[in-house]
C-alpha positions as a Python dict, from the first residue, in 0.01 Angstrom:
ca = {
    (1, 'X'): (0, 0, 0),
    (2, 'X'): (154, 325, 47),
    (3, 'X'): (157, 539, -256),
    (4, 'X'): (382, 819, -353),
    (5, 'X'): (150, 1100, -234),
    (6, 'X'): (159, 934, 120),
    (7, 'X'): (481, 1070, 133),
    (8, 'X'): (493, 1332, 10),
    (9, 'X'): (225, 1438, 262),
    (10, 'X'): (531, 1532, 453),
    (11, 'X'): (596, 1861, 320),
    (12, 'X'): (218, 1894, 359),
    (13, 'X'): (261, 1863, 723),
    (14, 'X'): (491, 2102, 743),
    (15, 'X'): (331, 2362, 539),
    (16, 'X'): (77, 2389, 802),
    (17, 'X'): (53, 2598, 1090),
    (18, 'X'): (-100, 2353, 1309),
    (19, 'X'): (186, 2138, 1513),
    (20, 'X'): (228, 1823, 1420),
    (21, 'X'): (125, 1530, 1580),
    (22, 'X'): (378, 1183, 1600),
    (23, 'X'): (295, 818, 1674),
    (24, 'X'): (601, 717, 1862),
    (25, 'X'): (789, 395, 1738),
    (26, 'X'): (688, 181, 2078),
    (27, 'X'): (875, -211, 2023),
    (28, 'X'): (631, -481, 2006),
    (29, 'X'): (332, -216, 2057),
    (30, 'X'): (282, 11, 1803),
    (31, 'X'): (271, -296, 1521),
    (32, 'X'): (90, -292, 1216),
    (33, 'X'): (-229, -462, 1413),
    (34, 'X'): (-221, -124, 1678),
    (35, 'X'): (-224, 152, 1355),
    (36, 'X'): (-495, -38, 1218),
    (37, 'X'): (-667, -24, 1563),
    (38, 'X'): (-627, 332, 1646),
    (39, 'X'): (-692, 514, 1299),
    (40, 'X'): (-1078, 411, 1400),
    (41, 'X'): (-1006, 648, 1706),
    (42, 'X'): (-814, 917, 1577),
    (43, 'X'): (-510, 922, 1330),
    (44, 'X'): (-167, 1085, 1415),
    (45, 'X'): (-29, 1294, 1131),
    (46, 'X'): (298, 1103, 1144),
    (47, 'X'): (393, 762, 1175),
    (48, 'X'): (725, 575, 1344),
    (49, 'X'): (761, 214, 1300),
    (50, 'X'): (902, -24, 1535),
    (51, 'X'): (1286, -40, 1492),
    (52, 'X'): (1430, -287, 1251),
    (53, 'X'): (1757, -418, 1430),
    (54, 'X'): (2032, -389, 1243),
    (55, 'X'): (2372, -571, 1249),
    (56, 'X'): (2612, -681, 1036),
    (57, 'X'): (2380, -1039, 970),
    (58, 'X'): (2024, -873, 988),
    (59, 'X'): (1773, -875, 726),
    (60, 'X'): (1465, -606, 728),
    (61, 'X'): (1185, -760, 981),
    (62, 'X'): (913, -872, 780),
    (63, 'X'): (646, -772, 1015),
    (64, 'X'): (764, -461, 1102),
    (65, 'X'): (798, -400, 689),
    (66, 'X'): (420, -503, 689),
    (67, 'X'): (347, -162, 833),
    (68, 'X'): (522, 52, 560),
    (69, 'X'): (381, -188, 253),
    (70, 'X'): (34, -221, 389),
    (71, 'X'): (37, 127, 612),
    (72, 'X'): (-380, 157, 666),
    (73, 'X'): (-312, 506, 842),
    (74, 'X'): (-263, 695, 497),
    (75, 'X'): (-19, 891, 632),
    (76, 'X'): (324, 893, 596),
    (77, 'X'): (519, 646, 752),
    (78, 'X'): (878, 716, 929),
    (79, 'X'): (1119, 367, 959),
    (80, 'X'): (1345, 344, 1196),
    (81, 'X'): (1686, 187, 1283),
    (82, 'X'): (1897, 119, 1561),
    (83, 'X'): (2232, -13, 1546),
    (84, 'X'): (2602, 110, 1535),
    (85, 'X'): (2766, -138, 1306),
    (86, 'X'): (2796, 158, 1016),
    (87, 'X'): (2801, -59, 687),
    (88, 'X'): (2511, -261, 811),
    (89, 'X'): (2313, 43, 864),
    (90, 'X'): (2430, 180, 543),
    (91, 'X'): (2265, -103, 376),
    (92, 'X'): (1992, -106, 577),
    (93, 'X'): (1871, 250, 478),
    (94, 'X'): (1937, 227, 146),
    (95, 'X'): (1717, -131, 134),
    (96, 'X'): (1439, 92, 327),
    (97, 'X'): (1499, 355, 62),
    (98, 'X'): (1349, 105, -194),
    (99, 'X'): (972, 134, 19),
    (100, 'X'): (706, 398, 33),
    (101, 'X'): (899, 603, 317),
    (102, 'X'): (888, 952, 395),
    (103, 'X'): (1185, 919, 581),
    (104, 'X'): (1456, 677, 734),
    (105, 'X'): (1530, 723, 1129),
    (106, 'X'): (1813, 688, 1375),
    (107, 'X'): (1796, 554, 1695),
    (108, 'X'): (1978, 744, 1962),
    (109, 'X'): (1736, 741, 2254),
    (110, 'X'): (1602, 342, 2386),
    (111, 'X'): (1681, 327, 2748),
    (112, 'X'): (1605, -55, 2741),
    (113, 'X'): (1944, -211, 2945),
    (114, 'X'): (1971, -542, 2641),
    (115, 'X'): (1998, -223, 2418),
    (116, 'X'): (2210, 43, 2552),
    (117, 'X'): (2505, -211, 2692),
    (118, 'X'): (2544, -347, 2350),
    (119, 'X'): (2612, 38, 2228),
    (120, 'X'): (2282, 129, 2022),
    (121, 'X'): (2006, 329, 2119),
    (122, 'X'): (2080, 544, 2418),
    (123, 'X'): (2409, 371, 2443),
    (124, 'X'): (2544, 543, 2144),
    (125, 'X'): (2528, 911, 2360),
    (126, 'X'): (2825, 772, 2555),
    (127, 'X'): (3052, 781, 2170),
    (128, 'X'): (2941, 1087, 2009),
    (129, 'X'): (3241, 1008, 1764),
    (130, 'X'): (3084, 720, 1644),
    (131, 'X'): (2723, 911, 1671),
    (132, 'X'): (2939, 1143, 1409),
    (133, 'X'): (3039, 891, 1217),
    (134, 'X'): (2750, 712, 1190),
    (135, 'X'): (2532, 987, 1097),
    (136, 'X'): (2756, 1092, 793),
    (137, 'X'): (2752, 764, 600),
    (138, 'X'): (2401, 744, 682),
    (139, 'X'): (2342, 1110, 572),
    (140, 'X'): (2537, 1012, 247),
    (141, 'X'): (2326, 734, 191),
    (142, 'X'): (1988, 842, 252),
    (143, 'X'): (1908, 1016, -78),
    (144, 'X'): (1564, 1114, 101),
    (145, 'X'): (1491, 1224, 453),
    (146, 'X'): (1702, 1131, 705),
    (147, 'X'): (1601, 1207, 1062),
    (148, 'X'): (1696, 1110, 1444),
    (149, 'X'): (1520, 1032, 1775),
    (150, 'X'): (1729, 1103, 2112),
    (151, 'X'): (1745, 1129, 2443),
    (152, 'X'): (1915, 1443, 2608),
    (153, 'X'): (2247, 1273, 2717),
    (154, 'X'): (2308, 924, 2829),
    (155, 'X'): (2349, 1010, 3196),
    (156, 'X'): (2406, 1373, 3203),
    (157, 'X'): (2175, 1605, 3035),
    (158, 'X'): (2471, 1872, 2888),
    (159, 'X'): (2574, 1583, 2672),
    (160, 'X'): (2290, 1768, 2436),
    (161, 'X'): (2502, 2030, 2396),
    (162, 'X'): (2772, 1865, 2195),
    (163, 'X'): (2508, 1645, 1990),
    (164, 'X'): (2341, 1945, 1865),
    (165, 'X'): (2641, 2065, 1669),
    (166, 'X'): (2659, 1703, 1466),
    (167, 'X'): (2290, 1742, 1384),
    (168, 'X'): (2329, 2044, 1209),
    (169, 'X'): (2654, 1962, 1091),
    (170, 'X'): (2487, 1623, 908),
    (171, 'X'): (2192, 1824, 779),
    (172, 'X'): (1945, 1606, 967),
    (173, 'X'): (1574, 1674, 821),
    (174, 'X'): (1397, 1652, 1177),
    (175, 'X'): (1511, 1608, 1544),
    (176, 'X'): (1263, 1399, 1783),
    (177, 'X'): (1393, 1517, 2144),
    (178, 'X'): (1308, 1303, 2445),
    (179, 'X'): (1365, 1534, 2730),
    (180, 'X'): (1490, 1258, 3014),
    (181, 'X'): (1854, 1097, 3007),
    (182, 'X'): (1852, 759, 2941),
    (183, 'X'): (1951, 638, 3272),
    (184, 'X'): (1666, 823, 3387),
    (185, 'X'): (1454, 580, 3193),
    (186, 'X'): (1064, 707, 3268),
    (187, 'X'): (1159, 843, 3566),
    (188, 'X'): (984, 1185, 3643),
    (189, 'X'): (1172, 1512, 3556),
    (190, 'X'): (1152, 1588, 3140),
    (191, 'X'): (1395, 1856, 3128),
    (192, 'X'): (1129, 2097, 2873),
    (193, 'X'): (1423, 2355, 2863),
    (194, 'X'): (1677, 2119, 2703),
    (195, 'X'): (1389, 2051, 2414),
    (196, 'X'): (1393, 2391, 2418),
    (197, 'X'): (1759, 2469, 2372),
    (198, 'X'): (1702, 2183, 2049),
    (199, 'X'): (1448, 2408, 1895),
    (200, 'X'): (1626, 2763, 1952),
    (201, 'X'): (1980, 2566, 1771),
    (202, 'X'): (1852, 2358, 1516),
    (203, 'X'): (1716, 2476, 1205),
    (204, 'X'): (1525, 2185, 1107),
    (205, 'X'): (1195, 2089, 1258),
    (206, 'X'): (1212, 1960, 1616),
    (207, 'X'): (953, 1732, 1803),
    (208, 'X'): (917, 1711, 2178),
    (209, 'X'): (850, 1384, 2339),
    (210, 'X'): (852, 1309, 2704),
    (211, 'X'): (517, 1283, 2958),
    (212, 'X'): (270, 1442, 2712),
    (213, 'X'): (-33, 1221, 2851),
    (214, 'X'): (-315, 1471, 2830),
    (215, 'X'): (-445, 1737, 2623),
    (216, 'X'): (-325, 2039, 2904),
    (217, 'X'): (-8, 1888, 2893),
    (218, 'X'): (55, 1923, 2511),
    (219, 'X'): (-75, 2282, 2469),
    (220, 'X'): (172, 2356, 2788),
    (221, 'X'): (496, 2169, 2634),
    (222, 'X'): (426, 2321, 2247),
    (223, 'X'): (442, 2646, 2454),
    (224, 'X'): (704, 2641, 2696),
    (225, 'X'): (925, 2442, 2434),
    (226, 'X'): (821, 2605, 2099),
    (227, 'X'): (874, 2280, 1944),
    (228, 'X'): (708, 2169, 1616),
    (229, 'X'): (502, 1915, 1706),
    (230, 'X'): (479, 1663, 1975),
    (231, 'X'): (560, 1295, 1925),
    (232, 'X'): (326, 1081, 2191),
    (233, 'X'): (344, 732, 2276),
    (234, 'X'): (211, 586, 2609),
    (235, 'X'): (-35, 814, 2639),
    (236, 'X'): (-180, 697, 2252),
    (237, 'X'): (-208, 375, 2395),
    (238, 'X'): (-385, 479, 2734),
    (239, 'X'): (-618, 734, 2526),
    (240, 'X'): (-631, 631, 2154),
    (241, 'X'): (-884, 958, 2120),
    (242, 'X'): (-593, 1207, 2211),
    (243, 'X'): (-465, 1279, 1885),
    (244, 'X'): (-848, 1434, 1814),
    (245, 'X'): (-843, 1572, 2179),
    (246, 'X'): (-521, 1775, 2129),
    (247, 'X'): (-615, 1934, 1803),
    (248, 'X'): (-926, 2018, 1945),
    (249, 'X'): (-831, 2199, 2262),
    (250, 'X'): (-558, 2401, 2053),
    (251, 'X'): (-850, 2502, 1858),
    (252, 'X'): (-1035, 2606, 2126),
    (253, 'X'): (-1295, 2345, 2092),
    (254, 'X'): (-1437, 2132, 2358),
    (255, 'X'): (-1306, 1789, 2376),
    (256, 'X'): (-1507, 1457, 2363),
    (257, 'X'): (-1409, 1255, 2641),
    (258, 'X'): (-1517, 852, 2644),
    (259, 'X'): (-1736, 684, 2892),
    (260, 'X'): (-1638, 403, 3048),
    (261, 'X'): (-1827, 169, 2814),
    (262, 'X'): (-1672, 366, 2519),
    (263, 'X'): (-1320, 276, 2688),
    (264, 'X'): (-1476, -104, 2744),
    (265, 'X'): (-1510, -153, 2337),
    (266, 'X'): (-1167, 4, 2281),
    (267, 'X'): (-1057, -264, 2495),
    (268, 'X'): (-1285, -567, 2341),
    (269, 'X'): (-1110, -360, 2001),
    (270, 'X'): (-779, -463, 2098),
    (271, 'X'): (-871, -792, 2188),
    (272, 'X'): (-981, -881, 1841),
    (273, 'X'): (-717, -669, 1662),
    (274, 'X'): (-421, -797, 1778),
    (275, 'X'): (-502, -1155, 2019),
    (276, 'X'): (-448, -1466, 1743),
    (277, 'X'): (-713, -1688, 1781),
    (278, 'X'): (-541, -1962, 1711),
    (279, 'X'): (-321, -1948, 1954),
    (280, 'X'): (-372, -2031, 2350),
    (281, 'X'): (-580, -1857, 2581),
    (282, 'X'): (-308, -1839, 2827),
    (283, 'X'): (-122, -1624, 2550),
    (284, 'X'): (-383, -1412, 2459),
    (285, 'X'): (-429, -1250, 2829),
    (286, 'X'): (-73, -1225, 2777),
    (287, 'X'): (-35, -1028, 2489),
    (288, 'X'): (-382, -828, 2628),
    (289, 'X'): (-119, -709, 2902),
    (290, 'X'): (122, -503, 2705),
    (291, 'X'): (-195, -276, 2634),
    (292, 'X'): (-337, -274, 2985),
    (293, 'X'): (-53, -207, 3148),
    (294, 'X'): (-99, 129, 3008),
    (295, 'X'): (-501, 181, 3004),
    (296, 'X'): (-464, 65, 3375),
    (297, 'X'): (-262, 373, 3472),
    (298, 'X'): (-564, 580, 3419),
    (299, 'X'): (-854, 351, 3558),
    (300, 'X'): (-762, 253, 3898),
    (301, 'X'): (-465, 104, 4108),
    (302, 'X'): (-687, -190, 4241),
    (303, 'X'): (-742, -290, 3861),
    (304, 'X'): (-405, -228, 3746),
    (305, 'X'): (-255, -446, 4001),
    (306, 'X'): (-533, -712, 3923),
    (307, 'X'): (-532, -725, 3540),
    (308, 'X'): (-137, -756, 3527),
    (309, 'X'): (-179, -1111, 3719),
    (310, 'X'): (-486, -1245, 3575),
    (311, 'X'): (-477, -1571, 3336),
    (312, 'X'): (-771, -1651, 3230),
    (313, 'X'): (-959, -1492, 2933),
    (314, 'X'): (-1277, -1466, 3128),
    (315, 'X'): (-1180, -1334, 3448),
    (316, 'X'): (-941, -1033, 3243),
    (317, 'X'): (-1263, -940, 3082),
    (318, 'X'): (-1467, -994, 3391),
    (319, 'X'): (-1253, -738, 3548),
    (320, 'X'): (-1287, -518, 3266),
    (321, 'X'): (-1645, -495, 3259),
    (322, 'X'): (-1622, -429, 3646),
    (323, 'X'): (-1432, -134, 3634),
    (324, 'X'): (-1513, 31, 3282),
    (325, 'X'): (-1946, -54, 3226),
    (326, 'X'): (-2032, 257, 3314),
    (327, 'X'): (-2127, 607, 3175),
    (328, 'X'): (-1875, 866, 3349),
    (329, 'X'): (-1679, 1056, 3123),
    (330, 'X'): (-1313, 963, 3158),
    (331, 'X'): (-998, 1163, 3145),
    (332, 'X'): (-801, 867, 3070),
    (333, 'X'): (-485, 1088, 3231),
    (334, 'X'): (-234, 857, 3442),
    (335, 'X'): (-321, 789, 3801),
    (336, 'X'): (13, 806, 4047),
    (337, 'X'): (141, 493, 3977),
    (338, 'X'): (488, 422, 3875),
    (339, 'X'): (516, 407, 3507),
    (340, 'X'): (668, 82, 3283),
    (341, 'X'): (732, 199, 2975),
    (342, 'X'): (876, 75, 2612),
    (343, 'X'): (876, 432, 2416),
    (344, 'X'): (1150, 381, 2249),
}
């Protein structure tokens, strides 16, 4: 369980020059099962959970609780919310305040369709007045850290512009900017200079997120954005080493990069982290797929396209030992292939 120096690792991270370094909050992905997982790879310095859903009859989700009470990353842990219904997140927040949190989060910035037409998420950039709203009783009842994940506008990228001002206004403790509307979904095109227009107005800590899938490409966005830290989320997934592989090319260190068999056992890894045994094999495969959706993008289209329609346990890991039982180095940066993402 977490204890109270966990979170108060927080101002730890802070105190440090070094940028910090965010697991994004990725639904149905980044579960307790996937920390557990990737802290044998390389831990983030920061933790998001899943969101809970909140709504005037929700109750906290138990499994997504799991990863605050039994967080094996031993660092602290971030939970987030996304709703608009403002006495059920009230309650909601103050029930989270009762855990081992470093801080509670607000949802502003899911581009998933079932989300955004129901008004949560990135649907709540379309009512800033409510965004107002909401973020006042929430900043009244958070007696801890209260901070906010977003997009840059629902369909128009100024719409960061008038958000800003309500940030500051609320005394947010930290600002997560996604640079991409949310109509743009993962579409190329992360508008940098709009997470950089976040980080010259705010004065609390800002983190970019957006297309960071490589080493190069976080040293470039802490630099052209000046940003805090980086929050990353596919790419952890793809390349569960790039936490390690970011800290070590801002230090000017050379990077380890995995062979394809070292790739093959994070793969056989996830199998036996997160597949129940008990249930069918036909699930199983199924579940393998959220995860190689993403490690795909960086192997090759001809197994990408083939390990999204396999069924059978034997011929996904056939597959996998086709492609990966070897002893090149790999980049594990995303081939051009069009993305399907769940950041959150």
């Amino acid at each position: 369980m977490t204890n109270r120096s966990e979170i108060d690792g927080w101002e730890d991270l802070l105190a440090r020059p070094a940028p910090l370094l965010a697991l994004a909050p990725m639904q149905d992905v980044t579960d307790l099962d996937f920390w557990r997982l990737t802290t044998r790879y390389a831990v983030a310095d920061l933790y998001y959970t899943e969101y809970f859903r909140v709504h005037p009859d929700s109750r906290l989700d138990k499994p997504i609780l799991r990863s605050i009470t039994e967080n094996p990353t031993n660092r602290p842990v971030v939970a987030q919310m996304i709703g608009n219904d403002i006495p059920s997140l009230v309650r909601s927040a103050r029930e989270l305040g009762n855990y081992p949190v470093a801080a509670i989060d607000l949802n502003l910035g899911c581009p998933a369709p079932i989300v955004y037409r129901k008004c949560a998420g990135g649907g709540l950039l379309r009512d800033l007045p409510l965004v107002d709203r909401i973020l006042g009783s929430l900043r009244e009842a958070i007696t801890g850290r209260f901070t906010v994940k977003t997009r840059i506008g629902f369909d128009n990228p100024e719409t960061l512009d008038a958000l800003l001002p309500l940030l500051m206004r609320h005394r947010i403790d930290l600002v997560t900017v996604h640079g991409r509307t949310v109509t743009q979904k993962y579409r190329p095109g992360v508008r940098q200079d709009r997470i950089t227009d976040a980080v010259q107005a705010l004065p609390m800590p800002v983190l970019a997120n957006g297309d960071v899938d490589s080493p190069s490409s976080a040293v470039s966005c802490l630099q052209a954005t000046g940003a805090r830290g980086l929050m990353i989320g596919r790419a952890a997934i793809r390349n569960p080493w790039i936490f390690s592989q970011i800290r070590n090319t801002l230090a000017g260190e050379a990077i380890m990069l995995p062979t394809g068999k070292e790739v093959l056992a994070y793969v056989y890894d996830i199998f036996e982290t997160v597949c129940d045994p008990s249930v069918s094999e036909t699930f199983q495969v199924q579940r393998m797929k959220k995860y190689m959706g993403f490690l795909g993008q960086a192997v090759d289209p001809a197994f990408l396209h083939s390990i999204l329609r396999v069924r059978a346990r034997s011929d996904f890991f056939a597959l996998c030992d086709e492609y990966l039982d070897h002893s090149e180095p790999m980049a594990l940066s995303p081939i051009s292939i069009p993305l399907q993402a769940t950041n959150s």
